[in-house]
N, C-alpha and C positions, 0 to 999 in steps of 0.2 A: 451421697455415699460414693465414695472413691474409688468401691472394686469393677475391675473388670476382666478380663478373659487372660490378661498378660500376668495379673497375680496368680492366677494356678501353674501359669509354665512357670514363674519362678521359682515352682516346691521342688525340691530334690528329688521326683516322683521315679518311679522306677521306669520310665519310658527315657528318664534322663540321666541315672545313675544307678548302673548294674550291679546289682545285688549278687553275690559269689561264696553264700553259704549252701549252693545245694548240694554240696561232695560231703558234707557233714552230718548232713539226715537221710544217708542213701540208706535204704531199709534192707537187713542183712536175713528178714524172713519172707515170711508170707505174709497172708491176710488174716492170719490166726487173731483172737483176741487177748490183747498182751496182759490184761488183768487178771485174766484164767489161769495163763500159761506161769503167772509171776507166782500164784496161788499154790501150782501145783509144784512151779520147783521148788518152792519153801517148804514144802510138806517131804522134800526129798531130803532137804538141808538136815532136817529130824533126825532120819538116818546117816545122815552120812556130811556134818557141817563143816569138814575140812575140804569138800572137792572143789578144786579151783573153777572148773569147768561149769557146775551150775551155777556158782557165782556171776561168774563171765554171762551166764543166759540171760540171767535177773539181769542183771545192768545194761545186757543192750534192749533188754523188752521194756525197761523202765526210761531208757532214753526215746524211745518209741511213744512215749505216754510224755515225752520234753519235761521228766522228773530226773534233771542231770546233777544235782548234787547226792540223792539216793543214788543214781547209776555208779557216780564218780565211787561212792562207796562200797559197793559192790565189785568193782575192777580193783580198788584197794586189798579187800579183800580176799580176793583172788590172787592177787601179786602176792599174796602174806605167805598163801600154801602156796605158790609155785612161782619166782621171780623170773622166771625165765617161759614166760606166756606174753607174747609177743602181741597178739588180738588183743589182750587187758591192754596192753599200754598204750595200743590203739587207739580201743575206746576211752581209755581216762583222758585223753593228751584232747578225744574230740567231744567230750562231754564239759570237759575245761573250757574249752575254746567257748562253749555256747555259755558258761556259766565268765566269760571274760576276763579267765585266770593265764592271759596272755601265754606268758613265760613257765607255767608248769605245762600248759596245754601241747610248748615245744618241744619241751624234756622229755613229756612221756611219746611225744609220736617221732623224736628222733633217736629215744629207745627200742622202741617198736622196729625203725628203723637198722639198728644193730642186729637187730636177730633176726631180720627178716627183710634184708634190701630191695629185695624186689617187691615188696607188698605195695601193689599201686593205689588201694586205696589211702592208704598212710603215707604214700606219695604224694598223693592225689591233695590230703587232708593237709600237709604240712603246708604246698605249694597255695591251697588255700588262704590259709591261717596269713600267710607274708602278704599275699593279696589285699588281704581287710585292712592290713595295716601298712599299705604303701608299697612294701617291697617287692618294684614290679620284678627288678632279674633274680633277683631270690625262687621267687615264684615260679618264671615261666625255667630258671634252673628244675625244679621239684617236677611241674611239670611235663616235662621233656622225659626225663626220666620215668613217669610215669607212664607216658607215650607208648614205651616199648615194651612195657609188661601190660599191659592195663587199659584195653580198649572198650571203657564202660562211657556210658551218658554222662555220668556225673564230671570224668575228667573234660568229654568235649564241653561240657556247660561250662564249668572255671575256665578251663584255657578259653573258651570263647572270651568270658569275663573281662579276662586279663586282655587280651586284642581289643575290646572292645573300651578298654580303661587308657589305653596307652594312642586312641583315636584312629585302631586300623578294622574297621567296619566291615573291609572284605571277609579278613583274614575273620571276624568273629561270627561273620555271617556263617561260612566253611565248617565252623565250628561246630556249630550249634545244629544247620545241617545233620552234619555228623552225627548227632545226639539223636536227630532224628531216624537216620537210618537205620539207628542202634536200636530205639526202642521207638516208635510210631506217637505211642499213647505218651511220652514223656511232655508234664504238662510244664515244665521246665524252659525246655528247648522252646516251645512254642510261645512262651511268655517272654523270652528273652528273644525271638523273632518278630516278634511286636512290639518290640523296642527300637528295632531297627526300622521296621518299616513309619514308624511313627515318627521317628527320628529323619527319617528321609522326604516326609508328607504325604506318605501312601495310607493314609486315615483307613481305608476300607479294609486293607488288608492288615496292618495293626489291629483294630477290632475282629476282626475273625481268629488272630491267632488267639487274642485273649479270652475271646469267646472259646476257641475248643481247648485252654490249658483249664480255665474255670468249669468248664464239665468234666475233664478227664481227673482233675482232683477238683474237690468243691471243698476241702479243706487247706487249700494254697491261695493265702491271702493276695497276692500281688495283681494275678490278673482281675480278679475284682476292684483293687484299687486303679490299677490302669483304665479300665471298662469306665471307671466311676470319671474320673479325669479328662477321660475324652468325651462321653459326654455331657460334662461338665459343660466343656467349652464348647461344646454345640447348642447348650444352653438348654438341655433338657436336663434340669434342675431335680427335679424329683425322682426321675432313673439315676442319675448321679448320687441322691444321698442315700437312696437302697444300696447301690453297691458301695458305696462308702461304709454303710453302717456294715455289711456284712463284712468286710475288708479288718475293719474294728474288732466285732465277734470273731471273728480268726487267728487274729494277733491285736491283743488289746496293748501288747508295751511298743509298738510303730508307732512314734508319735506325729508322721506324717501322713495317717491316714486320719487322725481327728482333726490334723488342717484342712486336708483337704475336703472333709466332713464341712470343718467350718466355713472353707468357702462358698460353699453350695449355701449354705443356712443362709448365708450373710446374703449371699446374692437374688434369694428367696425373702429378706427384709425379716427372717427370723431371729432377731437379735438376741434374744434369751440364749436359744440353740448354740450358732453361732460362737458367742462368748463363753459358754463351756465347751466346746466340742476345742478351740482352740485354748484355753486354758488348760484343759489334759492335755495337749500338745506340748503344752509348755514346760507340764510336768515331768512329762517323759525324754525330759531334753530336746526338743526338738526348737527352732530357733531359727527366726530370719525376721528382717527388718520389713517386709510385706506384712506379717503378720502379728507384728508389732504395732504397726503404723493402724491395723485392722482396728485389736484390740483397742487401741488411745481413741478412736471414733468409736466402737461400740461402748465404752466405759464414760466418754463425754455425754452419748446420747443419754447413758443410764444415768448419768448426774454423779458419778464418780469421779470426778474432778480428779483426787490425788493419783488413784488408780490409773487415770488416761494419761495422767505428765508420767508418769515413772513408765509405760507401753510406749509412749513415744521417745523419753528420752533414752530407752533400748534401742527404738530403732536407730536414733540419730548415730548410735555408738557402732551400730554396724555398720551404716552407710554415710557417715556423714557429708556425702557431697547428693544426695535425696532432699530437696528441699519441702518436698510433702509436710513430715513430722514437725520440723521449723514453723511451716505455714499452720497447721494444729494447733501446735504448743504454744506460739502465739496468742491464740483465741481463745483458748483454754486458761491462759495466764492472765489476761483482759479479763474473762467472765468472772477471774476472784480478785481482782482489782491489783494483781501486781506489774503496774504500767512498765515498770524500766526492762522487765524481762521482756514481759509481751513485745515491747520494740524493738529489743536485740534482734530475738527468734522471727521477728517480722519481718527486720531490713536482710536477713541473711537469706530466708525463705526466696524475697523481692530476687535478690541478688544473685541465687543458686538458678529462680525459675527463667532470669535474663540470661542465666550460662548456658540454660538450657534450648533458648528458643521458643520457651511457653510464652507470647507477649499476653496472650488471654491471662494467663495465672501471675503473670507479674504485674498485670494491671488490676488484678484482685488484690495484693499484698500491698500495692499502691495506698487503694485506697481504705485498707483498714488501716494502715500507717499514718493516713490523713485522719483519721476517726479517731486514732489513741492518743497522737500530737496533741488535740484538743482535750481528749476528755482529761490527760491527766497533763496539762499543760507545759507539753514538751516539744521542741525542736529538734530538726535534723543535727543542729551545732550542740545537742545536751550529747551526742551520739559520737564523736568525731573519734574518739580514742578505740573504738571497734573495728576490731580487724575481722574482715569480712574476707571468706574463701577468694581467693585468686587474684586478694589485690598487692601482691608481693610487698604489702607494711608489717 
């Protein structure tokens, strides 16, 4: 089996890529409970179903409960009796965003914008939205301007985001800091400070931050998936797939907390596990040529033959200069007897693992190349018209 400690740093894990929706679900109440409170304004609505105002209630209590196409309706709603409610277009523009209606999500929070310029949450929210999608000076424009009205957690957590996106470490460290001195208990800031320290190899002090962002909410998926990761790679396997699977139970559409689920499985020899845990992954769009390369070994072991070529020939497509998949799909091609492939994917595997400096693995591809020549009565010279990476023919 091929995995080992380098296949989980290559997951997009959030100790690696800063996550920058927490200005989106900043909670605009208390601790009330929102099912009650949704219960009772409807019973208001009876009396009185034209007021914009409990509309606008229902919709951010039902965003609260992450039921944003209800919400969305309800700020709809609310615009109908009164189009000039600046908080509706707020929230519709940020219940959008989470429902990944890009471009209405804009319209309504640079509506929101119009009636209410200085609204830093809606600053704060826009500057976000450009974030997720790349536009870093769009962004740190939005949030600049938010700067000056708007000294909440949420903006220092984005702007850190964005520092931390564009590779200025100080500046997002400053940041998030910031978040801290704003609100102590913010398990936000302390998650996204565990990033850094993680990122710099201060391991002890990354786990402590994720440890107090995951007490301070135990409903914030991330530092549990970080928690799960690093000890992943310390190799305590079965701490790792607890906080995995709770990682999962918190946010079930992440599809890179069921890889990293399935790393641990795979690396525990649970192969059943494993192959679903990274199948839902795959589901939920989530995609890299490690865990492609994963799958095409666990689906060989299973005796899925077709399933393992079509997992490796993904991965070849993401990486094709990885001779791993090659050296696989080779052997996998042999075991159903179709020699001319197996020798292709064979000599390029040989050929990729010599670019590499593997001599151990290029003297394995050696010699199954010597084993398929014979069994299906082939030569090097049946092979000659194969263009092999980096031989400028």
């Amino acid at each position: 089996m091929f995995f080992n400690s380098e296949n989980l740093k290559q997951l997009p894990a959030f100790f690696l890529v800063f996550f920058i929706l927490a200005a989106l679900s900043g909670c605009l109440f208390g601790q009330g409970d929102p099912e009650s409170e949704i219960a009772g304004l409807k019973k208001d609505l009876i009396e009185e179903p034209q007021n914009p105002e409990t509309h606008y209630q229902i919709g951010v209590r039902l965003m609260k409960l992450k039921k944003y196409k209800d919400a969305e309706r309800q700020f709809h709603e609310a615009l109908l009796f009164n189009k000039l409610f600046p908080e509706a277009h707020r929230e519709m523009g940020i219940s959008r965003f989470y429902m990944e209606n890009y471009d209405q999500a804009e319209e309504s929070l640079k509506q929101a914008l119009i009636y209410t310029p200085d609204d830093g949450r809606a600053l704060t929210s826009l500057g976000t939205l450009y974030l997720s999608l790349g536009e870093t000076d769009q962004a740190l424009e939005q949030f600049e301007a938010a700067r000056g009205v708007w000294n909440h957690p949420d903006l220092r957590n984005n702007l850190g985001s964005l520092y931390a996106k564009l590779g200025e470490d100080k500046k997002a460290e400053v940041e998030w800091e910031k978040a801290l001195a704003l609100d102590s208990k913010n398990a936000t800031a302390h998650n996204n400070l565990g990033t850094l320290a993680e990122k710099s190899g201060d391991f002890p002090k990354a786990k402590e931050h994720f440890k107090k962002a995951a007490k301070l909410n135990p409903n914030y998926a991330p530092p549990f998936y970080n928690l799960g990761a690093r000890y992943a790679l310390e190799g305590k396997l079965k701490k790792s797939i607890e906080l995995f699977q709770k990682a999962t139970e918190l946010n079930p559409e992440e599809g890179k907390f069921f890889a990293g689920l399935g790393w641990s499985y795979m690396r525990m020899n649970h192969r059943m596990q494993a192959t679903q845990a990274f199948e839902r992954a795959g589901k939920l769009n989530f995609q890299t040529a490690a865990m492609h390369n994963a799958l095409g070994e666990l689906y060989w072991v299973a005796g899925k033959t077709k399933k393992a070529e079509t997992s490796l020939r993904r991965a070849i497509l993401m990486t094709p200069e990885d001779p791993e998949p090659y050296y696989r799909l080779s052997m996998i091609l042999n075991s159903v007897n179709q020699g001319r492939k197996s020798i292709r994917n064979g000599l390029v595997a040989r050929k990729l693992f010599q670019d590499r400096g593997d001599t151990t693995m290029a003297l394995k591809a050696q010699s199954n190349l010597e084993r398929f020549y014979k069994k299906y009565r082939l030569g090097p010279e049946d092979f000659k018209s194969l263009t092999l990476p980096g031989s400028g023919s």
